[in-house]
C-alpha positions in Angstrom: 0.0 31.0 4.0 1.7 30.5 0.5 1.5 27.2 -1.3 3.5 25.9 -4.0 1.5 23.9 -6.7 4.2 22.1 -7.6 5.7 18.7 -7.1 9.3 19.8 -8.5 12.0 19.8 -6.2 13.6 22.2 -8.0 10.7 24.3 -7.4 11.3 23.9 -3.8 14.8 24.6 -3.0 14.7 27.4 -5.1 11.7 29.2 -3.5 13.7 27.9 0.1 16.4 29.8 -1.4 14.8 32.8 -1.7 13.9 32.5 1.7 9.9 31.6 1.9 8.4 29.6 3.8 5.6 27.3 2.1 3.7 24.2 1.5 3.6 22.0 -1.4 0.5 21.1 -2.5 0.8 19.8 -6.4 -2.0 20.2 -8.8 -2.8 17.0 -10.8 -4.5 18.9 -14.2 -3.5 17.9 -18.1 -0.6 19.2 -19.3 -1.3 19.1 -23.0 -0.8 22.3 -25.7 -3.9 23.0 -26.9 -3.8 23.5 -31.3 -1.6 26.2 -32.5 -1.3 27.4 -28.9 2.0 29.8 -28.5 4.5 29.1 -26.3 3.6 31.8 -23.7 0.3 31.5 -23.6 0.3 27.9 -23.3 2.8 28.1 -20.0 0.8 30.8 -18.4 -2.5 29.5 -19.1 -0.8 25.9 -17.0 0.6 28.1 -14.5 -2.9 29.1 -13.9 -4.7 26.3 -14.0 -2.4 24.9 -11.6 -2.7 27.6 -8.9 -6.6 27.8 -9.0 -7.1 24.1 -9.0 -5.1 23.9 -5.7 -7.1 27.3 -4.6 -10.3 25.9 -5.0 -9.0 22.3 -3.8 -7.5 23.7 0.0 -11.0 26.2 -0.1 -13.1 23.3 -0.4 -11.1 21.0 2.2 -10.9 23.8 4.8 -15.1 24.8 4.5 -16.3 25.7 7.8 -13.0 26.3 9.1 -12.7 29.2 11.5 -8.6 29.7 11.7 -8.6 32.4 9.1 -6.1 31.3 7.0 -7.8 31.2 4.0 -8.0 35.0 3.8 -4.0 35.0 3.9 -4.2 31.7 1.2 -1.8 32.4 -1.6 -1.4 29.5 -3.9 2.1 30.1 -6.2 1.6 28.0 -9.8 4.5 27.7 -11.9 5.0 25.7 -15.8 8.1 25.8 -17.7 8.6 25.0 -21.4 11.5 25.1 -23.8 10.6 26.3 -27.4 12.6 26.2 -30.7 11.0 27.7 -33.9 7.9 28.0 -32.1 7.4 24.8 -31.1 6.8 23.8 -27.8 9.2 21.1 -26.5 7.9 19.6 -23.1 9.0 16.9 -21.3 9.8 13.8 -23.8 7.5 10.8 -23.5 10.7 8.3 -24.0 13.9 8.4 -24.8 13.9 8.3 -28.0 11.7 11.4 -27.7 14.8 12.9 -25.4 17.2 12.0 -28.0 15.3 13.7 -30.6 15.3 16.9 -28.8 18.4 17.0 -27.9 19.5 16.8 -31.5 16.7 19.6 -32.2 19.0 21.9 -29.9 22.1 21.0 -30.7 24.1 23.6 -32.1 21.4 26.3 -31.9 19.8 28.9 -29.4 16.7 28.0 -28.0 13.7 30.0 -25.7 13.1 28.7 -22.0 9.5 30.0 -21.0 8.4 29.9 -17.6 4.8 31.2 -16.7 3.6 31.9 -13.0 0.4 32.4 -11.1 -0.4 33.8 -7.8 -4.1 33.1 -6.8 -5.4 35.1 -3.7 -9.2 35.3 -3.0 -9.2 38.5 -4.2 -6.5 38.5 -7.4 -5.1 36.2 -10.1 -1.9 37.3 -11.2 -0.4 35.5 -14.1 3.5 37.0 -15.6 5.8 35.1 -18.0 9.8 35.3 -18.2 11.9 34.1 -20.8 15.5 33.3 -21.4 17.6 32.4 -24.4 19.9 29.4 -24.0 22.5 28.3 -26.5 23.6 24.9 -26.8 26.6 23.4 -28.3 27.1 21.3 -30.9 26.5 17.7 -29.5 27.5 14.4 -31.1 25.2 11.3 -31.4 27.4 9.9 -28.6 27.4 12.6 -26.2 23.4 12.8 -26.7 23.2 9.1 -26.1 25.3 8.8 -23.3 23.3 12.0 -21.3 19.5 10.4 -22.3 21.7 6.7 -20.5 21.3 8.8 -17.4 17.9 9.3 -16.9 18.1 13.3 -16.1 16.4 14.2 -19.2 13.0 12.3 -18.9 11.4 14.7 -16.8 12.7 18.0 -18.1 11.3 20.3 -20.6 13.1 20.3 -23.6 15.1 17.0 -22.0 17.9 18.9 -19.9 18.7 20.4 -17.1 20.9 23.4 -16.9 22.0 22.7 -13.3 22.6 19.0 -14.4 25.3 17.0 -16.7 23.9 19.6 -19.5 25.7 22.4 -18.3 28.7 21.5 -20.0 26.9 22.1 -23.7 26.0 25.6 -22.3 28.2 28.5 -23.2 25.6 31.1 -22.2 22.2 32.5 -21.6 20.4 35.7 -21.8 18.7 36.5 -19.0 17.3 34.6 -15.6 19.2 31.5 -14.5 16.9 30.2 -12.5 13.8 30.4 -15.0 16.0 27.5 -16.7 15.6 26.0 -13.8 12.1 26.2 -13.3 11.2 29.5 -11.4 12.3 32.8 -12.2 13.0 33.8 -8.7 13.2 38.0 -9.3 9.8 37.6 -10.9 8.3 35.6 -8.3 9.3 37.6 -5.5 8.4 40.5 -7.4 4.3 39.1 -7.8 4.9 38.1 -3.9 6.1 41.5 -2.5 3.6 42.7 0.0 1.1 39.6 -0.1 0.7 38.9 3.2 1.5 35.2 2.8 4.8 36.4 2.8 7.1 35.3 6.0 
């Protein structure tokens, strides 16, 4: 059985998309960076913590059970995080926050990290992709008229490439979907041969 510890929709359709079946089970742990914490470390070590929390939570709730699915449990943890100079830019906690990003990234290239975790009973495996995004140059209008719409305030970095902000996009480097949320070559790549597969 795999399970996505994930709330994000956009989690979800893509891992539909890619033609797994799964449940979503989200993992409710802190999402703060710890001091000085880099960017990739700081997304893995989430995607980890998310994957074993909802491991150890569906364990716990199935003890005693004799169906045997535990020993096919794979529990799929994802976090993605947009960093510029180093800095870790998560989801804004208002929009004035959003706003502020936004001007951060505007005319510059930008890093969009995405670590992910597969927890079995036997293996934690933990990988990391990363794609370069540039943005355009965006006027004080344009930035206050996208954060008007709400799409920003719960994406990293306060965009989303699949959203209104694909118009301020001329090009990436690398995986599309890792904008997105879930590198989906990576993914399958940790998921080939795990028996959750379907």
């Amino acid at each position: 059985m795999l399970v996505l510890a994930s709330a994000s929709p956009r989690r979800s359709e893509l891992l539909k998309q890619a033609g797994f079946k799964f449940e979503v089970h989200p993992a409710d742990i802190a999402e703060d960076p710890r001091p000085n914490e880099d960017p990739i470390a700081y997304v893995t070590r989430l995607a980890r913590e998310k994957a074993q929390a909802v491991f150890a939570r569906i364990t716990a709730d199935s003890a005693g059970g004799s169906d045997g699915k535990l020993g096919g449990l794979a529990v799929l943890g994802a976090d993605t995080t947009v960093t510029l100079d180093n800095e870790i830019l998560g989801k804004p906690e208002d929009s004035g926050d959003a706003a502020r990003m936004l001007r951060r990234l505007s005319g510059r290239s930008h890093r969009v990290v995405t670590g992910v975790a597969l927890v079995t009973a036997t293996a934690v495996e933990v990988a990391a992709e990363v794609t370069a995004v540039q943005f355009l140059t965006l006027s004080d209008e344009e930035i206050d008229a996208y954060v008007a719409t709400g799409e920003p305030m719960d994406k990293a970095g306060a965009y989303a490439i699949q959203g209104r902000a694909a118009k301020w996009i001329p090009r990436i480097e690398g995986c599309y979907f890792n904008v997105m949320g879930l590198p989906l070559a990576l993914v399958c790549a940790l998921l080939e041969g795990c028996t959750c597969r379907q």
